[in-house]
N, C-alpha and C positions, 0 to 999 in steps of 0.2 A: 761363408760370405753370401750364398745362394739364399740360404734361412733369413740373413741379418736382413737382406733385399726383400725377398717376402714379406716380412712383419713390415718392413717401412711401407711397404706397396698398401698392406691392409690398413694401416692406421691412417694412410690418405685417404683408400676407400671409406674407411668407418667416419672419419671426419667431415666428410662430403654428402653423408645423407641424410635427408631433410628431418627435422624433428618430429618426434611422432605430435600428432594434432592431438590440442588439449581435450579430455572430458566435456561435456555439457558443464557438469558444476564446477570446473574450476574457470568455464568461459565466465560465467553469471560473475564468480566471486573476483576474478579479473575488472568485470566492465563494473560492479558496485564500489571497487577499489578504487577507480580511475574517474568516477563522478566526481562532477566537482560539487564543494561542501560548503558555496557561499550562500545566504539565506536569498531565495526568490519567490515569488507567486504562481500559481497554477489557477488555472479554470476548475472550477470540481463540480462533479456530475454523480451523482451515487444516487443509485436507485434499488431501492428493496421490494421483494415478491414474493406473493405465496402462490404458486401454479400462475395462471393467467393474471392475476389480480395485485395490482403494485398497492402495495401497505405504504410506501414514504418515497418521495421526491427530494434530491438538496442539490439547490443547485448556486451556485455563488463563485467567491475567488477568496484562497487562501495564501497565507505566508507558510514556504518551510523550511527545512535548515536553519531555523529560529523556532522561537516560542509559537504554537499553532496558533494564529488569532487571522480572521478573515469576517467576511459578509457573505449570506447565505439567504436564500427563501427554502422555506420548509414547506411542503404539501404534503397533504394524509386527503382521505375521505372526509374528515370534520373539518378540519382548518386549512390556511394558510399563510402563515407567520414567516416574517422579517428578523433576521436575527444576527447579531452581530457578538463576535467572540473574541475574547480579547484576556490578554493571559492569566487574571485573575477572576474571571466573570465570565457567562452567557448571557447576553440579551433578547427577549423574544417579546413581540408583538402583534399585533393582527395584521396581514399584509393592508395597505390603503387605507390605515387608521392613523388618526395622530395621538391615541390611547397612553397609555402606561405603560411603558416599560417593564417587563417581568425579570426579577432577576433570577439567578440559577448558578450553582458551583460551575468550575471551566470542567468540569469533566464530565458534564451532563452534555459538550457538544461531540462525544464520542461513542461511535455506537459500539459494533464487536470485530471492526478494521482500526489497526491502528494507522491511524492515517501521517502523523506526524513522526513516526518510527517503521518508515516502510523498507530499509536496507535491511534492519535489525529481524523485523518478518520476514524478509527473503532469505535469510540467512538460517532462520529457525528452518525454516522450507527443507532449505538445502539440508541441514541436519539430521531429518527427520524422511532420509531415503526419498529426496525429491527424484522426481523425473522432468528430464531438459529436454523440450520439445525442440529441436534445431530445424534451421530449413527454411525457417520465414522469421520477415520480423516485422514486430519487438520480439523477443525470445521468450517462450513460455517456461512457466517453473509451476508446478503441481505439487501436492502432496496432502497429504491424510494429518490434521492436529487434534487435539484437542482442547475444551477452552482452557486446562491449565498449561500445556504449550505456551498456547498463547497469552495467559498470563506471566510467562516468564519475560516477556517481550515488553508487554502492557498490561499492568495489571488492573487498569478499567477496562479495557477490554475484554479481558478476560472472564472478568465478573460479569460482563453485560453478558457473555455467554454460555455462562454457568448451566442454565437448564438444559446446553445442546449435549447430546452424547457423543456427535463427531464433529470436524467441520474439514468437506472437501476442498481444501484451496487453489486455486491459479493466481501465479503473477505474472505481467509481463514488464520488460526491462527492456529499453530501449539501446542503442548503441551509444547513448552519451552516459548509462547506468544510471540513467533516472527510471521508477517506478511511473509506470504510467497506465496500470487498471490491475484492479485487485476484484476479484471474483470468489466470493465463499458460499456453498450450498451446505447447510446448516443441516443438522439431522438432530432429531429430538427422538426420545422413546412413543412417545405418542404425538400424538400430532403432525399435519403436516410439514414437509422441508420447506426451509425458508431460503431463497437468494440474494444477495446482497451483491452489487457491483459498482467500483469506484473508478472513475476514468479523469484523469488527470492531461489536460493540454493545455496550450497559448503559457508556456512558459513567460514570462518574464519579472522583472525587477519587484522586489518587496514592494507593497504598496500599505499604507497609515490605517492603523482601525483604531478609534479610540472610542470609549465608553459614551453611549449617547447619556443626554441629558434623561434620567429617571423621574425628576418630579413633573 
């Protein structure tokens, strides 16, 4: 009777204490699970760098959880182009011209982040011996790819990154499992590393891109 009291006594003990805390990556793959999946718009910022010296500016507002198509200004050192995406096309022109329209495949508006598949990259992340930086937020997620990883995700992306031999990635995930900055430091066999970062804010509602007039 003494035993049978015992064991009951411990399975109330054992039933009473707290669950152990999850992992870093099963918090990440919790909060990507629990985003919501209806298409909306983001502000997007992405800037590329070689050491001090920024190679490309984009800065604009996209659709996602839909087909990627948004409005964008492009700056480099030569130019600065208007550009508008939209799911079968890129549109580019001179910023403050009323010129011609340039046309261009939809998959010349992506560089070597997939921008439109960013749960699917944080999950390659996590695959690939991420590290979950806990503690602050957004929550950071790290990890070592390479650009055929990454082509498994996005395979233009992947291609655009072909000549890298690594790429060091960060993402960060907010508490509603939206992606909101992607950061990749590029490594090439010769040549300087190249940095890429994409920051995603002003959430809201899908907003209309349609094809401008080309002639």
């Amino acid at each position: 009777m003494i035993l049978a009291l015992l064991g009951l006594t411990l399975a109330a003990c054992a039933s009473n204490e707290p669950a152990p805390p999850k992992r870093g990556p099963q918090v990440v793959r919790d909060r990507l699970a629990a985003a919501d999946d209806a298409p909306y718009s983001a502000a997007l910022r992405a800037v590329t760098r070689s050491g001090p010296r920024r190679l490309q500016l984009m800065e604009g507002r996209v659709n996602l959880n839909a087909p990627f198509t948004g409005r964008t200004t492009d700056k480099t050192e030569e130019y600065t182009e208007d550009v508008v995406i939209t799911r079968q096309k890129v549109y580019r022109r001179a910023s403050g011209t009323h010129g011609k329209w340039q046309e261009f495949p939809a998959s010349a508006a992506k560089g070597g982040i997939p921008v439109d598949r960013l749960p699917q990259y944080v999950r390659l992340m996590l695959g690939h011996s991420a590290s979950v930086h806990r503690g602050s937020e957004p929550l950071r997620v790290s990890a070592r790819l390479t650009p055929g990883d990454i082509k498994s995700v996005d395979r233009t992306a992947g291609r655009n990154l072909r000549p890298a031999t690594a790429v060091d990635a960060d993402a960060w995930i907010n508490d509603e499992g939206r992606v909101v900055r992607v950061r990749q430091k590029i490594h090439f066999a010769s040549g300087p590393d190249i940095e890429a970062t994409l920051t995603l804010t002003d959430f809201k509602s899908p907003v209309s891109v349609n094809a401008p007039a080309v002639s």
